[in-house]
C-alpha positions in Angstrom: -29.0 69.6 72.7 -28.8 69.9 76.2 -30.9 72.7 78.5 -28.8 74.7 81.0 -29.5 74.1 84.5 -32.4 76.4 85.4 -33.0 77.4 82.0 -37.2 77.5 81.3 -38.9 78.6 77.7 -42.2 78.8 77.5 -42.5 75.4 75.5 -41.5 73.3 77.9 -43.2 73.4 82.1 -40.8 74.1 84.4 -41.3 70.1 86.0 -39.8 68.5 82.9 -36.5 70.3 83.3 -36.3 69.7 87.1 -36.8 73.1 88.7 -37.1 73.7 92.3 -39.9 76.1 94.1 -38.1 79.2 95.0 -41.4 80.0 97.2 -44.0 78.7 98.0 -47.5 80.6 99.2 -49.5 79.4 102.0 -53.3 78.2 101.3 -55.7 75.3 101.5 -53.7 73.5 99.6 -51.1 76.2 99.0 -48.8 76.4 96.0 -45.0 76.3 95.2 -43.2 78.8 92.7 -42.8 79.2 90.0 -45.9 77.5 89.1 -44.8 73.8 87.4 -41.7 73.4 89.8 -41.2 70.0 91.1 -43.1 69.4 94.4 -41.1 68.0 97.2 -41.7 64.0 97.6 -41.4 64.2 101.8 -40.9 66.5 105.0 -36.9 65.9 104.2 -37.0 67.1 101.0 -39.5 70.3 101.8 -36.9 70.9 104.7 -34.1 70.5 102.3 -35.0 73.8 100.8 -35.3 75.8 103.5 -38.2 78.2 104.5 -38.9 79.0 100.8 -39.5 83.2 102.0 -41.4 81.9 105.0 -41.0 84.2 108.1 -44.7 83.4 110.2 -46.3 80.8 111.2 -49.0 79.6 109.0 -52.8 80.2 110.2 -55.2 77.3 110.6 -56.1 74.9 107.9 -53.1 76.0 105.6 -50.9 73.5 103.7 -49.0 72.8 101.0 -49.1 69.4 99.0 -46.3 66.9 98.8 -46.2 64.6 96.1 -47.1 61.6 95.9 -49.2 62.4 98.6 -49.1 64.6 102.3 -49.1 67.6 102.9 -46.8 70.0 105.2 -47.2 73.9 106.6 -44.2 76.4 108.2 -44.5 76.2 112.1 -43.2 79.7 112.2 -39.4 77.7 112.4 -39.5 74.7 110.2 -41.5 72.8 108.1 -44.0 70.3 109.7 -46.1 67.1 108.5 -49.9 67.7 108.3 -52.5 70.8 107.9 -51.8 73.9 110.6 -53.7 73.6 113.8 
């Protein structure tokens, strides 16, 4: 049986069938949505989908997680490597 594309149930996390973060909220670390989407591996992939409903800059000591490891934050114009200044 094969899943449609985007298609979550309850019984299986959205990270097994490959879904993307729609969003992401800024924190320390912050988090992507829907909760279980895959997290970005890089700055290229994070880039790669856009601001995610980012319109400000993030405020000091905010980030997000990349996995395996790093961690990015929204300049107020793109996505950058590290924690915000």
């Amino acid at each position: 049986m094969s899943v449609p594309t985007g298609y979550y149930d309850e019984s299986y996390p959205p990270s097994i069938l490959g879904v993307q973060p729609t969003g992401v909220t800024a924190g320390a670390p912050g988090s992507f949505t829907p909760p279980g989407s895959n997290v970005p591996d890089n700055l290229a992939q994070l880039s790669g989908l856009g601001s995610l409903g980012q319109t400000t800059a993030w405020t000091t000591g905010q980030y997000v997680n990349l996995d395996p490891s790093g961690s990015a934050y929204w300049n107020g114009t793109q996505w950058a490597l590290g924690v915000a200044p």
